[in-house]
C-alpha positions as CSV (number, residue, x, y, z in Angstrom):
1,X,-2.2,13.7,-27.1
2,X,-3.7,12.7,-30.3
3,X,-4.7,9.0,-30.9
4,X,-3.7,8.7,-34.5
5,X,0.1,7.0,-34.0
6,X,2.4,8.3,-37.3
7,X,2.0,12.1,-35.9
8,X,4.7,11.6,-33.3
9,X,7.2,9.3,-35.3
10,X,7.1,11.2,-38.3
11,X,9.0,14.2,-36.8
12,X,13.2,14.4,-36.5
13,X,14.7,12.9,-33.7
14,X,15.3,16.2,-32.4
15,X,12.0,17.1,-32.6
16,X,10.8,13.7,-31.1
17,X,13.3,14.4,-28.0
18,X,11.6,17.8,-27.8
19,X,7.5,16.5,-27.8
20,X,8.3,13.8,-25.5
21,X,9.7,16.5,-23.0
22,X,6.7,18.3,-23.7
23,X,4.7,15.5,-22.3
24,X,6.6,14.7,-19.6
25,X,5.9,18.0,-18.5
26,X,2.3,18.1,-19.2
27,X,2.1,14.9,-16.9
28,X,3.9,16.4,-14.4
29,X,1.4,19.4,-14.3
30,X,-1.2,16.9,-14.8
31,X,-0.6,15.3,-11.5
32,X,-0.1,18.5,-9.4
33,X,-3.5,19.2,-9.9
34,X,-4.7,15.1,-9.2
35,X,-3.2,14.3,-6.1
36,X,-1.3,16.7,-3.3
37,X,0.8,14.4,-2.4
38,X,3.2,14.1,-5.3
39,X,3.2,17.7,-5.9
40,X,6.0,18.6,-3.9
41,X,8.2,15.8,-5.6
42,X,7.7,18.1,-8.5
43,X,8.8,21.1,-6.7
44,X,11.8,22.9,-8.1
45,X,14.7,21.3,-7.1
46,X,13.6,18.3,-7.2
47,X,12.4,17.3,-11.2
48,X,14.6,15.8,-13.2
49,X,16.3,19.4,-15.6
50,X,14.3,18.3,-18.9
51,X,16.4,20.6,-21.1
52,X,19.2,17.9,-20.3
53,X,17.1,14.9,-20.9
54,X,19.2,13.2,-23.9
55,X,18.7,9.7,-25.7
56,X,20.9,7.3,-27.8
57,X,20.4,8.3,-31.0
58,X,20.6,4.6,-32.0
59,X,18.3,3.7,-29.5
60,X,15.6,5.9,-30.9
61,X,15.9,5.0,-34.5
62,X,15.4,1.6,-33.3
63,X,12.1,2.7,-31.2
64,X,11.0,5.1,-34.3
65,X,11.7,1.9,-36.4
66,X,9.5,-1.0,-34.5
67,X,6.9,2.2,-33.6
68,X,6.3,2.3,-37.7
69,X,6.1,-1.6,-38.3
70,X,3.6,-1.6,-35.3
71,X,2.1,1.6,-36.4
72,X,1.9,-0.2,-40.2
73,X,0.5,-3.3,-39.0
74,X,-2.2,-2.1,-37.1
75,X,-3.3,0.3,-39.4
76,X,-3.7,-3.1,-41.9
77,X,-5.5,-4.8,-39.1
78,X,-7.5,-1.6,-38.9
79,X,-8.5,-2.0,-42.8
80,X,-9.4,-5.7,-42.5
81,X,-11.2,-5.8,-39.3
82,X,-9.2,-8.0,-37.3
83,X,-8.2,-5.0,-34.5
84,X,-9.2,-6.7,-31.1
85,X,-7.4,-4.8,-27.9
86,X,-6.9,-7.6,-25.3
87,X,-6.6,-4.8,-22.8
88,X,-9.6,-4.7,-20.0
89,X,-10.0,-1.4,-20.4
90,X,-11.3,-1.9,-23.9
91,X,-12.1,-5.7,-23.7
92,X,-16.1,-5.2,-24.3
93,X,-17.4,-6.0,-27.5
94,X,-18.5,-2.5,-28.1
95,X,-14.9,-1.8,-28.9
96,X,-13.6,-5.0,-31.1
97,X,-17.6,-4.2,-33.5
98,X,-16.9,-0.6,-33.6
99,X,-14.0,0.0,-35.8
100,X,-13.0,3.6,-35.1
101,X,-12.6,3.0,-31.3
102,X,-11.1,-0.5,-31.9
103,X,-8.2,1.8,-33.6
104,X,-8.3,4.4,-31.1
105,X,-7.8,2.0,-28.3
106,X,-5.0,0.5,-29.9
107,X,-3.4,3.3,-31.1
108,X,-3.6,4.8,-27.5
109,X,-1.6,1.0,-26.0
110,X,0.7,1.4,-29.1
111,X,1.7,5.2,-28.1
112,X,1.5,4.3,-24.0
113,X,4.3,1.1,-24.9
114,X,6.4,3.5,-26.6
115,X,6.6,6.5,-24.6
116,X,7.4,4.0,-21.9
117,X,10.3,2.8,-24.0
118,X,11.2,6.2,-24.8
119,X,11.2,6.7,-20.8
120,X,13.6,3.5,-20.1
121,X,15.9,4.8,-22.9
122,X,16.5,8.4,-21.5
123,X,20.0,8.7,-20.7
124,X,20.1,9.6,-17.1
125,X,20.2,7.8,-13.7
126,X,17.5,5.3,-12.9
127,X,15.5,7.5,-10.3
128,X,15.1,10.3,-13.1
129,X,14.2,7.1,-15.6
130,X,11.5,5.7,-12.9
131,X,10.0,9.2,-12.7
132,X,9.9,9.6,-16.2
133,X,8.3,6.2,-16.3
134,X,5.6,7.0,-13.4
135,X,4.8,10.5,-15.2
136,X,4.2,8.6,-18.7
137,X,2.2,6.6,-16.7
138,X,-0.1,8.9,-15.3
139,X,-0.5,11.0,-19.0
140,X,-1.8,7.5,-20.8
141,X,-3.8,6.5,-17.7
142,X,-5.0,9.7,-18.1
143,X,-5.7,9.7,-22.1
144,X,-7.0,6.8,-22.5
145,X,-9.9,6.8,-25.0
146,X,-12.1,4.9,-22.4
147,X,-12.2,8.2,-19.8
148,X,-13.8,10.5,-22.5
149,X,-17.9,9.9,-23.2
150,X,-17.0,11.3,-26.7
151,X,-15.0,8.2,-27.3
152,X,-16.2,5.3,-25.0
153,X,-18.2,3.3,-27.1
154,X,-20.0,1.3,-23.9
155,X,-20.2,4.0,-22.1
156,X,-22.5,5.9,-25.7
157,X,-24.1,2.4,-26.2
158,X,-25.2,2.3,-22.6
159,X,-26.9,5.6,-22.8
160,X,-28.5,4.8,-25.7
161,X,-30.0,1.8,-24.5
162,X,-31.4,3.5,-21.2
163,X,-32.4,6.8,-23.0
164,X,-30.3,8.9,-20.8
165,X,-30.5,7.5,-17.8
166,X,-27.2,6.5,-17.6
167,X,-25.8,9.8,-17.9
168,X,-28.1,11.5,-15.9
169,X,-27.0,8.6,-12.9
170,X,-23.5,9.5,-13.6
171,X,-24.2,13.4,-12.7
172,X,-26.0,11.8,-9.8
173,X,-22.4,9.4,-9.1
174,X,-20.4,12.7,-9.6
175,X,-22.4,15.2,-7.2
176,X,-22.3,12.5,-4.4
177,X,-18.0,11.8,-4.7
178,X,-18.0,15.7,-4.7
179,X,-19.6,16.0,-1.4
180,X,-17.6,13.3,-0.1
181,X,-14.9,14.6,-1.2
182,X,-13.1,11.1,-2.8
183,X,-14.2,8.9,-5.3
184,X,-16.5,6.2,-4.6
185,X,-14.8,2.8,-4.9
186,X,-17.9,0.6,-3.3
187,X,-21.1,0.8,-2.1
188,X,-20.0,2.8,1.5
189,X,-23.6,2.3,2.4
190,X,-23.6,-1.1,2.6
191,X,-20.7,-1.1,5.3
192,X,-20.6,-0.4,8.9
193,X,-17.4,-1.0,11.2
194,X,-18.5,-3.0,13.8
195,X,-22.1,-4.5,12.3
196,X,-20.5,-6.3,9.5
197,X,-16.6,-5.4,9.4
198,X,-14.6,-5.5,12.6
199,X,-16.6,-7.6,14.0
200,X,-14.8,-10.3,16.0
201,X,-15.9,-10.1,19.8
202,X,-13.7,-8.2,22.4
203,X,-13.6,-5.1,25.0
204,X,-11.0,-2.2,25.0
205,X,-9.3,-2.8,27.9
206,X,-7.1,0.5,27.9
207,X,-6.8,3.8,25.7
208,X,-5.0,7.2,26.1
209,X,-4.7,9.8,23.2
210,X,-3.1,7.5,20.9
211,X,-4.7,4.6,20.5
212,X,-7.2,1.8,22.0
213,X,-6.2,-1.6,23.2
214,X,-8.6,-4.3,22.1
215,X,-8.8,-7.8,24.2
216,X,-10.5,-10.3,21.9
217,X,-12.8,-12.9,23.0
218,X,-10.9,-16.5,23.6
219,X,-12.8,-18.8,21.3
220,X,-11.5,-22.0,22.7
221,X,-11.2,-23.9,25.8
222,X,-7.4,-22.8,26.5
223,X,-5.0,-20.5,25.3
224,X,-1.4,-20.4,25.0
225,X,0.5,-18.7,28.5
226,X,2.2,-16.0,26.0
227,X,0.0,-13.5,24.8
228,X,-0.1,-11.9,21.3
229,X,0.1,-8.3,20.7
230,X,-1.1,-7.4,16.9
231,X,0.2,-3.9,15.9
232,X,-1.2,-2.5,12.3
233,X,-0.1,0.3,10.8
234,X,-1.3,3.8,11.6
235,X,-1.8,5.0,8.0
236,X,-4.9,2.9,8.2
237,X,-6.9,1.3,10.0
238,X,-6.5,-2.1,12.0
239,X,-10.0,-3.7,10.9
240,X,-7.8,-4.6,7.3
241,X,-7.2,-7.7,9.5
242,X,-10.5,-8.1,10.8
243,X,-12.9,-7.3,7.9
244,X,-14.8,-10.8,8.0
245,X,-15.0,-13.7,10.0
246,X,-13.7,-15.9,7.1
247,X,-10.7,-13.4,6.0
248,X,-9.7,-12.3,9.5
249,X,-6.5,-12.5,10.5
250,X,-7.8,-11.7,14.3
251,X,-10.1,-14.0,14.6
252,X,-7.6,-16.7,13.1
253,X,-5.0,-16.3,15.7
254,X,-7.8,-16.2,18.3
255,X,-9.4,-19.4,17.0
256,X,-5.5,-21.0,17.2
257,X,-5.9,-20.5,20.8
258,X,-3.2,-17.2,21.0
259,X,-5.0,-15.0,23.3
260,X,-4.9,-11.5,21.1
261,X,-4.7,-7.9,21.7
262,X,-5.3,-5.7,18.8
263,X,-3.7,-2.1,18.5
264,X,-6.1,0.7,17.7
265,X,-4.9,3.6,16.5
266,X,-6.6,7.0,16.9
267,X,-7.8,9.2,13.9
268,X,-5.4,12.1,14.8
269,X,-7.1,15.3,14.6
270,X,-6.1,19.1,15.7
271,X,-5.2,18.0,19.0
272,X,-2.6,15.6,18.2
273,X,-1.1,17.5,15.3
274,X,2.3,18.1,17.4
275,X,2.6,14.0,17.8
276,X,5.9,12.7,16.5
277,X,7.5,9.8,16.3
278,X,9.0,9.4,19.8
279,X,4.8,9.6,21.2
280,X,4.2,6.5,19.0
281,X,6.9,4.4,20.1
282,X,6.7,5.5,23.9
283,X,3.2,6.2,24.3
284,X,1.8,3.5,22.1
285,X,3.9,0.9,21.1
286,X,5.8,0.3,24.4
287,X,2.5,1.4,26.6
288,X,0.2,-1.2,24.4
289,X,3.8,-3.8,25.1
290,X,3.5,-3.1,28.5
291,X,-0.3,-2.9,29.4
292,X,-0.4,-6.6,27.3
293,X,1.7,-7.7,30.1
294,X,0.0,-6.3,32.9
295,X,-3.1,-7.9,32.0
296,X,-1.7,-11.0,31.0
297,X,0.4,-11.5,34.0
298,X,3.6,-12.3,32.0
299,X,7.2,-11.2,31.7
300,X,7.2,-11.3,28.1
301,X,4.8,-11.3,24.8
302,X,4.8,-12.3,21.4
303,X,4.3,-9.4,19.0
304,X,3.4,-8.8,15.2
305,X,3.7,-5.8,12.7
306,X,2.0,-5.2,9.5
307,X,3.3,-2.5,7.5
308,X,4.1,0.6,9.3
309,X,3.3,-1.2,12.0
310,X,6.4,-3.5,11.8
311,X,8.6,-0.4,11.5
312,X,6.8,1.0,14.6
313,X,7.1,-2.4,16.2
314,X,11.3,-2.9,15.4
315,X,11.7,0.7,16.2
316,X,10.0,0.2,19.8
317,X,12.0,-2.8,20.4
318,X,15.2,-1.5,19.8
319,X,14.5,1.5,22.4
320,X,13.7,-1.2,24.9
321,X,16.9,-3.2,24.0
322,X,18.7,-0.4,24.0
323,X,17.4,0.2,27.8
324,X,18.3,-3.3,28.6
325,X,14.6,-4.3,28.7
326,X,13.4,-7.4,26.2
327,X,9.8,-7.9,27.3
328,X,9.2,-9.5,23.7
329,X,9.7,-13.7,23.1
330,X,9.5,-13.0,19.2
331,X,8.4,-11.2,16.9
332,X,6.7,-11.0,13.4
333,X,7.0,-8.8,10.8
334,X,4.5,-8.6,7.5
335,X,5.3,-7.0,4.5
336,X,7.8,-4.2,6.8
337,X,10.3,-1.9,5.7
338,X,13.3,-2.0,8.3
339,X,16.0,-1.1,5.2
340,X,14.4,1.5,2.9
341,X,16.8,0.8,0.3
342,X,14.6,-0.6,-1.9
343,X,10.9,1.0,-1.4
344,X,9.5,0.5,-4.8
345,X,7.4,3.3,-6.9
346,X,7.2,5.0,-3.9
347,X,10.9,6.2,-4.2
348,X,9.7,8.9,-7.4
349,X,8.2,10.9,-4.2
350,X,11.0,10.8,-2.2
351,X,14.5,13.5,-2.1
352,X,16.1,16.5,-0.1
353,X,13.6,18.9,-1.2
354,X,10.8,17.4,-1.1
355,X,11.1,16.1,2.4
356,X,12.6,19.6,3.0
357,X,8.9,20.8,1.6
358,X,7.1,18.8,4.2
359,X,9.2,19.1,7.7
360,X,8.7,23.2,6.4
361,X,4.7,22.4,5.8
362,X,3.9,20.2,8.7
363,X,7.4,19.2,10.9
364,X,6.7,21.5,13.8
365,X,2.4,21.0,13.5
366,X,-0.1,20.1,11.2
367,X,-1.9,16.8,9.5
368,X,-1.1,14.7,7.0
369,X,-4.6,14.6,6.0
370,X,-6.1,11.0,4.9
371,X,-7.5,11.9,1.8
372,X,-4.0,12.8,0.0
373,X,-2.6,9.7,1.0
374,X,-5.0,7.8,-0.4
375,X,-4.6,9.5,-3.5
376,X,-0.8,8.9,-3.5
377,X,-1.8,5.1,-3.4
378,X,-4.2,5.1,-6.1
379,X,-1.7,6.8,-8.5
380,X,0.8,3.8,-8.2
381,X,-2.2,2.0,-9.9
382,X,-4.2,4.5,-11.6
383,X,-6.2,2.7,-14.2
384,X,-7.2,0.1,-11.3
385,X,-7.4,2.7,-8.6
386,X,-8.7,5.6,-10.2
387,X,-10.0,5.5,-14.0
388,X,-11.7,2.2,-13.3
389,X,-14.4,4.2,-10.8
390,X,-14.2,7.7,-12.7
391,X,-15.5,5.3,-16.0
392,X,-18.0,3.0,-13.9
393,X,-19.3,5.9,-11.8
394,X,-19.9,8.8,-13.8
395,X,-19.3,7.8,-17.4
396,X,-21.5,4.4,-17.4
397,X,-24.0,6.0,-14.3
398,X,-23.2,2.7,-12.7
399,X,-23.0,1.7,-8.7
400,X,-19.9,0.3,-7.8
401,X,-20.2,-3.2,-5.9
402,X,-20.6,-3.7,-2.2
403,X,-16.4,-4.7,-1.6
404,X,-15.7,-4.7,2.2
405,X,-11.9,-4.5,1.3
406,X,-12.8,-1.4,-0.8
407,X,-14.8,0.0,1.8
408,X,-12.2,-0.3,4.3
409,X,-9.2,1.0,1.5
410,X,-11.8,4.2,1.5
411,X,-11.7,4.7,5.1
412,X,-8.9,6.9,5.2
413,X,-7.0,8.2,8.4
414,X,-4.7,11.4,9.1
415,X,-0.8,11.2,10.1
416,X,0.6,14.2,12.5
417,X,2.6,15.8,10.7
418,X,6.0,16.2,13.2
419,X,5.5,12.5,13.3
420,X,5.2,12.0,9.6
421,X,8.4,14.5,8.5
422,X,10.5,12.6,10.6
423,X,9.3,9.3,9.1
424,X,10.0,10.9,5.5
425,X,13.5,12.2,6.4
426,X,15.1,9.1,8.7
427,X,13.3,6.5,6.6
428,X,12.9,6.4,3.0
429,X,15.3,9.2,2.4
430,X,18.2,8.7,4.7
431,X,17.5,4.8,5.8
432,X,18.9,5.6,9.0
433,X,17.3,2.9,11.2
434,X,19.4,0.3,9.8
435,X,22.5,2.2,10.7
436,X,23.6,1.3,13.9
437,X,23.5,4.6,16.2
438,X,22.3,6.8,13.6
439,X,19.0,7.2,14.3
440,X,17.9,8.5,17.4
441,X,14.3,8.1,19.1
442,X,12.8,8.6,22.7
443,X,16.4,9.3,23.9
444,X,18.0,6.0,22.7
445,X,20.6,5.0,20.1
446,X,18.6,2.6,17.3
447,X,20.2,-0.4,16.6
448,X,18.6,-3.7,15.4
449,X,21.7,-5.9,16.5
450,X,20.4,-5.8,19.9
451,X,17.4,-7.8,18.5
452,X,18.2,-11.3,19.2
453,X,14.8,-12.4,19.7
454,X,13.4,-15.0,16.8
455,X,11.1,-13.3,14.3
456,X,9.4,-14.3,11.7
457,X,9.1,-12.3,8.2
458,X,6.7,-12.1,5.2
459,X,6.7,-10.4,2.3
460,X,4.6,-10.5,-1.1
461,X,6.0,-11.2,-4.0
462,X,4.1,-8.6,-5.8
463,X,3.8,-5.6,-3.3
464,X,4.1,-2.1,-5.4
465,X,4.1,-0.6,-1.5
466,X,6.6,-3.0,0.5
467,X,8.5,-4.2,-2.8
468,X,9.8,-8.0,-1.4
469,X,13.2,-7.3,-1.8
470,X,12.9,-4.7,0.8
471,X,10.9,-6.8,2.9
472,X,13.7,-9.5,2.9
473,X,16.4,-7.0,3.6
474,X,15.1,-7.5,7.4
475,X,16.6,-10.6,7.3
476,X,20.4,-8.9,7.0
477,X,20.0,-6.9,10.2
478,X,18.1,-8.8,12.7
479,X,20.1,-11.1,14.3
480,X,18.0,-14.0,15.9
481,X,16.4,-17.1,14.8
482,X,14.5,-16.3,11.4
483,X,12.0,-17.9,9.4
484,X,10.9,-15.4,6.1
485,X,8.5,-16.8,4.0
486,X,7.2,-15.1,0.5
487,X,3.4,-15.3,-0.3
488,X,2.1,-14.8,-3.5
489,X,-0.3,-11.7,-4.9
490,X,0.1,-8.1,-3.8
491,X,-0.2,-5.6,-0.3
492,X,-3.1,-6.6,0.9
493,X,-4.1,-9.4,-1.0
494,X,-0.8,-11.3,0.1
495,X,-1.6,-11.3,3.3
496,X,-5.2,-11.7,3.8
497,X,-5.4,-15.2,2.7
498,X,-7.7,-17.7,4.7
499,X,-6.3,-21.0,5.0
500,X,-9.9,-22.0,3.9
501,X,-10.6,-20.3,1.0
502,X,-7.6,-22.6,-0.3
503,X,-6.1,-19.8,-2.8
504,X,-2.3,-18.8,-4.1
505,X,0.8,-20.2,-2.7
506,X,3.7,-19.7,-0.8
507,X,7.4,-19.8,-0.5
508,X,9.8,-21.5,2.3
509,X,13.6,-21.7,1.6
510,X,16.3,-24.0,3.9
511,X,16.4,-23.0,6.8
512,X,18.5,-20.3,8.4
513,X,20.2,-19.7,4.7
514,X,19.5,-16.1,3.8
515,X,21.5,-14.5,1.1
516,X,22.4,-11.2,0.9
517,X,20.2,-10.5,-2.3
518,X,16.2,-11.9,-2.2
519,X,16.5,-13.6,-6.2
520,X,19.2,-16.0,-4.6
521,X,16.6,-16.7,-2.0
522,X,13.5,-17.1,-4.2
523,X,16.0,-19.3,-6.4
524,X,16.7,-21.4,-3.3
525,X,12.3,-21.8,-1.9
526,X,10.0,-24.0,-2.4
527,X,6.5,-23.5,-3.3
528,X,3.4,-24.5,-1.3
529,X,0.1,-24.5,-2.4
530,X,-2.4,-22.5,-0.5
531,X,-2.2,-19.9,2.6
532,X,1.5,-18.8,4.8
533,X,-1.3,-18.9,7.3
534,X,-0.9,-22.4,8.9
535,X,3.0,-22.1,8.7
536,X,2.9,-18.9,11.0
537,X,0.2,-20.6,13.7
538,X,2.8,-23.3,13.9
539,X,5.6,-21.0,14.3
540,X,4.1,-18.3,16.9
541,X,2.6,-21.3,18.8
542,X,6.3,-22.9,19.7
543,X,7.2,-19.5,21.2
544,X,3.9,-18.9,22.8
545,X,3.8,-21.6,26.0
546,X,2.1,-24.1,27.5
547,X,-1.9,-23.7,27.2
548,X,-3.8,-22.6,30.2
549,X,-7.6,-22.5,30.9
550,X,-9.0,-19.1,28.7
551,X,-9.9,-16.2,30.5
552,X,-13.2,-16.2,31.7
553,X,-13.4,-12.1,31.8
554,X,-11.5,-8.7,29.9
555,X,-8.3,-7.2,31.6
556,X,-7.6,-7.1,35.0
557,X,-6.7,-5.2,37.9
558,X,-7.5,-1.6,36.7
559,X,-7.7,-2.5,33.4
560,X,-11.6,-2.5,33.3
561,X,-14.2,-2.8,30.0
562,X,-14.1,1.1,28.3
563,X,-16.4,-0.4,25.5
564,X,-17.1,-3.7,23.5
565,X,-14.6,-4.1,20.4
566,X,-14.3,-2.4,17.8
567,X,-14.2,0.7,20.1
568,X,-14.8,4.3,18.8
569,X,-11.6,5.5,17.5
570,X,-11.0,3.2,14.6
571,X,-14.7,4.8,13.8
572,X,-13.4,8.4,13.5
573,X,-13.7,9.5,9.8
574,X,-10.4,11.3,8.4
């Protein structure tokens, strides 16, 4: 795509229909080759039929009108100077004293805003319009001036001022993400899971081929009678929550006197690339359930879910309901998809064939390996994800910053793939677990009514993953007590928020009011400075007991010490 911006709007509007398909299509083979996972989404079948694509013709002579008055005025600005782009892609001063790439880089955000527009004004149905938009995304990210030495202006000053060293680092940068096959985000040298993440004290207490269970260190004098079983998801691993002692989640709840076990899940490899769904819910999330228990000595436990891990969580309650067993008191759920109606950016992957693609690929055996999920998550935010650290790294020759968050975002892990095609098939594209008796796993009937327990829900109000509408949908099928509360910021950022480091907000509406849609909520809350940490400890705590004196050892009975905390799986590589 060229950077000059009168080539494209100086055609017909037939011919501008016809170059924007052109792109569209170029993105799409752009991606195959970036990132396995999406690939199949573009699989035949499954693209939107670009021959078909059509547009208002009003619409676009209003676009092709406001693209020339932009296009006019910043070719003016261009001839007095006065082109700044406030984008941080091209926010160094390099780029405002340098002319040439001033205009490049604004011509490149004049022709990414349009193209978007163009995108939102196809006529078609919105899942075609969001791939559209998600491709377009991908081709600017892509093109931007800033990813090409021949037009990065820093990137040329740099290597001027360090006489080559910079690109000759950069080769360096470039060999090493080869070898390790991903691209370096951090420092990885600087990090190692249990010396400086994962490091809250505990023992495994249990493990089989699926996971470990931790037992974590009481760090006060007594602990509540009801004992707290954490449960992360299994498309990553657990330490997200444990990454230091003054962001840990872990170490939080274990410092509010909850006596905690920790889920941690294996790195599946060859030998567990038959697991499906049914294993994890029986043979982890009902084992780890139980075994909490048993070492506990109590009829019931409290229980959280982050993620995948809430889906995993609500899944295995159900199967116990549904066997007329309720061994939980409550039950927490953290940015969790129960209804997949509305799953975000992640819905441009998702229809008949490719799921089709994948249960043929991997439903009977095989891995979902680690490395193309990651991918798939850095293209929902490719210049911060991706271009950022291909520009640093080899471009500028430049060592990315020890980040534990980034290190552990890195640290990928592999999915079974029986147990990931199912996922992909009852979840995001058929949504059957909110359907009462639609969805069947380890012999039982799903249904969520049967969950009268009192739970507590969070979701972000800026999660591209777990969107927050879909997030509050659990609030329209579980039937108990509820409390749902919406933090501020993103993913991960939204819920790794130490009371102490005193940063964002959160949201609490009236009590037990909960709308069918989430705007009528969020038009209903209040907002509260600082971390949905406090408001949680208080919550879990009135459904956790009376205190008793801590435990003066791990487990109990023949639940014996395997190996201190973190243990060994959640240091398996993918």
């Amino acid at each position: 795509m060229e950077h000059k911006p009168t080539d494209f709007w100086a055609q017909s509007a037939e011919q501008m229909q016809k170059t924007f398909v052109d792109n569209w299509t170029t993105a799409m083979q752009a991606m195959q080759g970036m990132a396995p996972q999406p690939v199949a989404a573009s699989a035949p079948g499954s693209a939107p039929a670009l021959a078909n694509i059509q547009f208002s013709p009003e619409k676009l002579q209003e676009l092709q009108q406001q693209y020339l008055r932009e296009a006019t005025e910043l070719w003016s600005k261009t001839l007095e100077g006065k082109v700044a782009p406030t984008d941080k892609r091209f926010a160094g001063q390099a780029w405002s004293a340098n002319p040439v790439a001033a205009y490049s880089a604004a011509a490149h955000l004049l022709n990414a805003r349009t193209f978007m527009a163009l995108a939102d004004a196809v006529d078609a149905d919105e899942k075609t319009r969001a791939r559209l938009r998600f491709a377009v995304e991908q081709w600017m990210a892509a093109t931007a001036p800033s990813n090409f030495m021949a037009f990065n202006v820093e990137a040329q000053k740099k290597a001027i001022d360090t006489k080559g060293e910079s690109i000759a680092k950069g080769l360096q940068n470039l060999l090493h993400d080869i070898r390790q096959g991903h691209v370096s985000m951090t420092d990885e040298s600087q990090f190692e899971v249990g010396r400086n993440v994962a490091t809250t004290e505990g023992a495994v207490v249990f493990e089989n081929e699926l996971f470990q269970l931790i037992e974590y260190k009481p760090l006060t004098a007594k602990v509540h009678q009801t004992p707290f079983l954490l449960v992360p998801p299994c498309i990553n691993k657990f330490y997200i929550l444990d990454l230091q002692p003054d962001n840990s989640l872990i170490r939080y709840a274990v410092e509010q006197g909850l006596r905690t076990f920790v889920v941690s899940w294996r790195n599946p490899d060859a030998s567990l690339s038959t697991k499906t769904w049914d294993d994890y819910i029986q043979d982890a999330a009902i084992k780890a359930i139980a075994v909490t228990r048993e070492i506990s000595g109590t009829k019931t436990i409290n229980a959280l879910g982050f993620c995948v891990g809430g889906t995993i969580l609500a899944t295995a309650l159900a199967v116990l309901a549904a066997r007329g067993e309720k061994p939980v008191a409550s039950a927490s759920f953290l940015t969790t998809l129960l209804d997949f109606t509305d799953t975000g950016i992640l819905d441009v992957f998702i229809d008949e064939a490719f799921v089709k693609y994948r249960e043929a690929e991997m439903g009977k055996g095989g891995l979902m390996k680690g490395a193309d999920l990651n991918s798939t998550f850095s293209l929902l935010r490719p210049n911060d994800l991706m271009w950022n650290y291909v520009v640093g790294n080899y471009l500028k020759g430049e060592t990315p910053p020890a980040f534990d968050l980034l290190y552990w975002n890195s640290d990928g892990t592999n999915l079974p793939g029986p147990f990931y095609a199912w996922y992909l098939r009852n979840t995001y594209l058929e949504n059957r677990l909110v359907k009462p008796g639609q969805a069947t796993v380890c012999g039982e009937k799903v249904d969520f009514r049967k969950l009268d327990l009192p739970v507590y829900i969070y979701g972000s109000h800026e999660d591209h993953i777990v969107p927050i509408g879909g997030a509050y949908a659990s609030t329209q099928h579980l039937p108990g007590k509820k409390r749902f509360v919406m933090g501020a910021s993103g993913h991960i950022a939204g819920v790794i928020n130490h009371p102490a480091k005193n940063k964002r907000s959160h949201w609490i509406a009236p009590a037990d009011k909960f709308p069918s849609q989430v705007d009528a909520w969020i038009a209903s809350a209040k907002e509260h400075p600082g971390s949905w940490w406090p408001d949680w400890s208080a919550w879990i705590k009135s459904h956790s007991g009376k205190q008793l004196a801590a435990p003066k050892s791990y487990g109990r009975g023949k639940y014996k010490v395997i190996e201190p905390a973190p243990g060994r799986y959640v240091k398996a590589r993918a």
